[in-house]
DSSP file (Angstrom, degrees, kcal/mol; ACC not computed):
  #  RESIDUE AA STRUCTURE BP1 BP2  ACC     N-H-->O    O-->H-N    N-H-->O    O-->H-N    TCO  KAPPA ALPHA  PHI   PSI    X-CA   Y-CA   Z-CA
    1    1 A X     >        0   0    0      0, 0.0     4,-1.9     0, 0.0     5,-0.1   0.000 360.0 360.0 360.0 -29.5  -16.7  -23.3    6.9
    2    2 A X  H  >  +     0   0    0      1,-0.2     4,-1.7     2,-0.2     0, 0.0   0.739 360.0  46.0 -96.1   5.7  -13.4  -23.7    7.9
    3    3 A X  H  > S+     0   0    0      2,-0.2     4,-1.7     3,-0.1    -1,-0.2   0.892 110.6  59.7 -77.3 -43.6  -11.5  -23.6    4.7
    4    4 A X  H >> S+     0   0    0      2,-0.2     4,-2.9     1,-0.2     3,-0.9   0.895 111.1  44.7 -53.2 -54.0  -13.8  -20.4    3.9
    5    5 A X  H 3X S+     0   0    0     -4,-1.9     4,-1.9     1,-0.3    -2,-0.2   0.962 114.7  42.3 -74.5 -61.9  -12.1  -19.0    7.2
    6    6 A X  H 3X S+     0   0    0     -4,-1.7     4,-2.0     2,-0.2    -1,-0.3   0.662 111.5  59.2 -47.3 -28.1   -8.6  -20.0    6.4
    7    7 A X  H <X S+     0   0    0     -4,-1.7     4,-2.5    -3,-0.9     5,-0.3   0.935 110.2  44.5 -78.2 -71.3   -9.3  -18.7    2.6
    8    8 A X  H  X S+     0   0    0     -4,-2.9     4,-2.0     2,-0.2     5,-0.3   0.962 110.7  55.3 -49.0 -54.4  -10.1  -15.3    4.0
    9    9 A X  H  X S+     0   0    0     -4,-1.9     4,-1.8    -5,-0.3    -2,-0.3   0.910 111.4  42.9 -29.9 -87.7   -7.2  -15.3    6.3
   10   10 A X  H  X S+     0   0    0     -4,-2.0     4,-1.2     1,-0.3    -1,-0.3   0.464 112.5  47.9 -62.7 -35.4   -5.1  -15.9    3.8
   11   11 A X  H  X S+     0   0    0     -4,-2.5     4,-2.1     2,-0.2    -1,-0.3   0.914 111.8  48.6 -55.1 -60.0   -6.3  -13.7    1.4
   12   12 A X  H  X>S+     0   0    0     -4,-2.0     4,-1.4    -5,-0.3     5,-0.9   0.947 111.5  54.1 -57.2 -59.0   -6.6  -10.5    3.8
   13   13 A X  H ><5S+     0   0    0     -4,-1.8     3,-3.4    -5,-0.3    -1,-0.2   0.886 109.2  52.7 -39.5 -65.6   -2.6  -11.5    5.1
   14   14 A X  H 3<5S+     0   0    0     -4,-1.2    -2,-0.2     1,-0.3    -1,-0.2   0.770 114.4  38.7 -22.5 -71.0   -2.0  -11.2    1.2
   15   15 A X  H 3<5S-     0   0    0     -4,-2.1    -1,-0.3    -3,-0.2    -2,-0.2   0.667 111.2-115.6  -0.8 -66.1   -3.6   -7.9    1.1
   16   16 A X  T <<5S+     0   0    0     -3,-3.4     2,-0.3    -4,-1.4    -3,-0.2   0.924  78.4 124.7  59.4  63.9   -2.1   -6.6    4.4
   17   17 A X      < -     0   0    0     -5,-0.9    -1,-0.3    -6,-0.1     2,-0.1  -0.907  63.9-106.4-125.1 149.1   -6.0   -6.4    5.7
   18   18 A X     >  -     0   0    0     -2,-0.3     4,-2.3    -3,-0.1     5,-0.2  -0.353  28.9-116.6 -59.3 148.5   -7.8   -7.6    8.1
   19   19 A X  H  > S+     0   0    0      1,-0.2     4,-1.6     2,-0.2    -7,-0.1   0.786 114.8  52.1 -45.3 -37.3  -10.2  -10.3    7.8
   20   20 A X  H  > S+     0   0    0      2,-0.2     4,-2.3     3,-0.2    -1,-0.2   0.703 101.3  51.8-102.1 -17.4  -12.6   -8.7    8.5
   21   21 A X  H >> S+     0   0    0      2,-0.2     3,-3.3     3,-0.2     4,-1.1   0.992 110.3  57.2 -60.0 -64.9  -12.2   -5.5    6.0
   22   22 A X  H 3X S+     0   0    0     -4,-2.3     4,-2.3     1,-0.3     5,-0.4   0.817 105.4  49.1 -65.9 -47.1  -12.0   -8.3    3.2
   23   23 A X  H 3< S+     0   0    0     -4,-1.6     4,-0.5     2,-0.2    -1,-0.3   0.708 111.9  53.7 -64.5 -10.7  -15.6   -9.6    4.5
   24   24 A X  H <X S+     0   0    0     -3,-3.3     4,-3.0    -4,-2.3     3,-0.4   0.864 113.7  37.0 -58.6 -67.8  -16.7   -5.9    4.3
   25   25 A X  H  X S+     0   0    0     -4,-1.1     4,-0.6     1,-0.3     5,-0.4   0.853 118.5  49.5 -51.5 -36.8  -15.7   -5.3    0.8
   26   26 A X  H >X>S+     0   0    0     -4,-2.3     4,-1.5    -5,-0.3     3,-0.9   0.923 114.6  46.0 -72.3 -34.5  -16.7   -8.7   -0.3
   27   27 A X  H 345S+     0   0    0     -4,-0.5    -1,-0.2    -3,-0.4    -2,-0.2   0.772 113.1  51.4 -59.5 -17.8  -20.2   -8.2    1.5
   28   28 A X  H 3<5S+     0   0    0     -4,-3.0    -1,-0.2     1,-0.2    -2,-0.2   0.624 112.3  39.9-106.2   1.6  -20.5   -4.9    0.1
   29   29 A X  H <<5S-     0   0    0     -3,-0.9    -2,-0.2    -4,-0.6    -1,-0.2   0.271 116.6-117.8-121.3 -10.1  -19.9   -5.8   -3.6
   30   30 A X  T  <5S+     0   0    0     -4,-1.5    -3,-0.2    -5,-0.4    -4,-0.1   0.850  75.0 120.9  91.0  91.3  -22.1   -9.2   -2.8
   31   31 A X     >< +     0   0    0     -5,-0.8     4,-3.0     3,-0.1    -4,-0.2   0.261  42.2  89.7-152.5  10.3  -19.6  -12.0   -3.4
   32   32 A X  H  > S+     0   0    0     -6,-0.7     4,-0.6     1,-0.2    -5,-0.1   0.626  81.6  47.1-111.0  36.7  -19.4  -13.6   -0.5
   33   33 A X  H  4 S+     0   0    0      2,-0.2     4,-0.2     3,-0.1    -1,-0.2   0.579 125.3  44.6-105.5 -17.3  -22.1  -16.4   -0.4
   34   34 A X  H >> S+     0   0    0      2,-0.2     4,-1.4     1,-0.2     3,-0.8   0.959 110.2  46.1 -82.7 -35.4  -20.4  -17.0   -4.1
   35   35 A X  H 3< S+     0   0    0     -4,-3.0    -2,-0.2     1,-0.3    -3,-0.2   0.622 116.3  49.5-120.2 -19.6  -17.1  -16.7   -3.1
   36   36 A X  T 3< S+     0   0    0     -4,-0.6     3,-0.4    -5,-0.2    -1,-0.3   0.430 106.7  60.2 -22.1 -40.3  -18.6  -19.3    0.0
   37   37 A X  T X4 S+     0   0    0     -3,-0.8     3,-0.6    -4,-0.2    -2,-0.2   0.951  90.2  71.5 -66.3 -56.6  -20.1  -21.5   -2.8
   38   38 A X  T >X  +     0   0    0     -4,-1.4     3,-1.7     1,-0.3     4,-1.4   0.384  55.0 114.5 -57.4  -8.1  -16.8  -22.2   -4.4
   39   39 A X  H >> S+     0   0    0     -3,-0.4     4,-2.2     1,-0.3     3,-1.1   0.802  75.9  48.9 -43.9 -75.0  -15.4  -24.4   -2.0
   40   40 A X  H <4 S+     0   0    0     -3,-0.6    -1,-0.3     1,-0.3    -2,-0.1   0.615 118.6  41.0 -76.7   2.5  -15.3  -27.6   -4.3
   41   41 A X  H X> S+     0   0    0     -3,-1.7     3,-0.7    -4,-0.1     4,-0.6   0.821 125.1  33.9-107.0 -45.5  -13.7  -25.7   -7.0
   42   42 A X  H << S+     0   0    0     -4,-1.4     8,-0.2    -3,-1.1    -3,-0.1   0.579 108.3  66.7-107.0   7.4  -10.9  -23.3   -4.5
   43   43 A X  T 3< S+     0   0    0     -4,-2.2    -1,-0.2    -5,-0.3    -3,-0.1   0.151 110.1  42.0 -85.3  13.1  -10.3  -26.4   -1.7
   44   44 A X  T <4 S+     0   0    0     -3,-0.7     2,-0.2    -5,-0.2    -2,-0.2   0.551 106.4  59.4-127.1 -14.5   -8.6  -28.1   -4.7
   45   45 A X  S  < S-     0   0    0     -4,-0.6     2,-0.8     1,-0.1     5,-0.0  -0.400 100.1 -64.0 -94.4 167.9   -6.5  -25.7   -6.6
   46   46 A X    >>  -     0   0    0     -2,-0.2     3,-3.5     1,-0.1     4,-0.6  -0.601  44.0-125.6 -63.3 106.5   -3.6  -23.6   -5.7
   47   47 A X  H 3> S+     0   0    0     -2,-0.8     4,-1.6     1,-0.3     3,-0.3   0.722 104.7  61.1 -27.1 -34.0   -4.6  -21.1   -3.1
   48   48 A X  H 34 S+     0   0    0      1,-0.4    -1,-0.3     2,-0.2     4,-0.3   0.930  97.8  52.4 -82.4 -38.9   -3.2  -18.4   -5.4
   49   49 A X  H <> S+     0   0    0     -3,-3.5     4,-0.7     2,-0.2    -1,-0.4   0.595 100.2  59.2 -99.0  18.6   -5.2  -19.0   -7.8
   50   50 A X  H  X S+     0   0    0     -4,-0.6     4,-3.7    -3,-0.3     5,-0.3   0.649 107.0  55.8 -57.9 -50.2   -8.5  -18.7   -5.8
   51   51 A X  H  < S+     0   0    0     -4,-1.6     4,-0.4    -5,-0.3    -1,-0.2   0.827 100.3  53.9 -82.7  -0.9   -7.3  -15.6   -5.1
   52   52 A X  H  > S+     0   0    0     -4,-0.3     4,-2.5    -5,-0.2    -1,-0.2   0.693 104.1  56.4 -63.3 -42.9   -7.0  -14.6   -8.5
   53   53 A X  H  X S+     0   0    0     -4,-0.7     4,-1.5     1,-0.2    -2,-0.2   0.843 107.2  50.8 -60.9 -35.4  -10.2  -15.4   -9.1
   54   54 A X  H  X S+     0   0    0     -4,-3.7     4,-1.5     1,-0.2    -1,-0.2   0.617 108.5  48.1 -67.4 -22.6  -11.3  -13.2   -6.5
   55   55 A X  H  > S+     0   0    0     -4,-0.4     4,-1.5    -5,-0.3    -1,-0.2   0.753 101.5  59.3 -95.0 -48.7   -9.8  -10.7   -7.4
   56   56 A X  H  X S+     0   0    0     -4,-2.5     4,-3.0     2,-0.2     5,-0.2   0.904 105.9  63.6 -32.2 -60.6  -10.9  -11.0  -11.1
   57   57 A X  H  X S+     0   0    0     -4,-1.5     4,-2.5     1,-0.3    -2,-0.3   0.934 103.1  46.7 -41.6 -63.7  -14.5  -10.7   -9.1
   58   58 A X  H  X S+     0   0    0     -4,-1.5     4,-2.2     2,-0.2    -1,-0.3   0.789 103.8  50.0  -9.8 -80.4  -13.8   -7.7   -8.1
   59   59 A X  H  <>S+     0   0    0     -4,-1.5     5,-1.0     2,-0.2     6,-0.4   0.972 118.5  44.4 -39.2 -71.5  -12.7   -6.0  -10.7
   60   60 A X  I ><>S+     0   0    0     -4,-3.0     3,-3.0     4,-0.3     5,-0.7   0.836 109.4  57.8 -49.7 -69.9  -15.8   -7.3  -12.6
   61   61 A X  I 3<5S+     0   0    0     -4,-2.5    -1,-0.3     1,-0.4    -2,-0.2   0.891 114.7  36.6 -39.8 -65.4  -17.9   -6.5   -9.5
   62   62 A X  I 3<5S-     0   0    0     -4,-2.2    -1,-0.4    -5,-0.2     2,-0.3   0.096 124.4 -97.1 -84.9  31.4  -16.7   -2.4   -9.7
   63   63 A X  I < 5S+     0   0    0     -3,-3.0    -3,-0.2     1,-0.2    -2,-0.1   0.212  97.2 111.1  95.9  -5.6  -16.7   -2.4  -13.6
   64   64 A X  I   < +     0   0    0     -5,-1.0    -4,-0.3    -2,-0.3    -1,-0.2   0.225  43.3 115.6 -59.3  -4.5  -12.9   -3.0  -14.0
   65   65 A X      <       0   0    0     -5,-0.7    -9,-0.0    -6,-0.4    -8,-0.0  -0.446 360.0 360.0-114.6-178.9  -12.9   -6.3  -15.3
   66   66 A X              0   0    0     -2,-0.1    -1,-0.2     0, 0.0    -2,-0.0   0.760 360.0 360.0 -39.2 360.0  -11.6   -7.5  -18.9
């Protein structure tokens, strides 16, 4: 839990959001009990590119992605 919190943190600074708008949108497109899941896969990489990933998610999630 607490990487999850620092992971949001750190994404929403990225942003320029609050923490807690990034756990709206991610609640509201459903990603965050995956994006919760992922810990052994984005507590071992480069922060950046967790957030890439997420971001990728997104997209996909609203019909933007590749």
């Amino acid at each position: 839990m607490k990487f999850f919190i620092y992971l949001i943190e750190r994404y929403a600074e990225k942003k320029d959001k609050t923490a807690d708008q990034v756990l709206k949108e991610w609640d509201s497109l459903d990603l965050t009990n995956f994006i919760f899941d992922m810990y052994e896969l984005y507590h071992v990489e480069r922060l950046q590119n967790a957030f890439d990933d997420i971001d990728e998610l997104i997209l996909e999630k609203r019909g933007q992605g590749r």
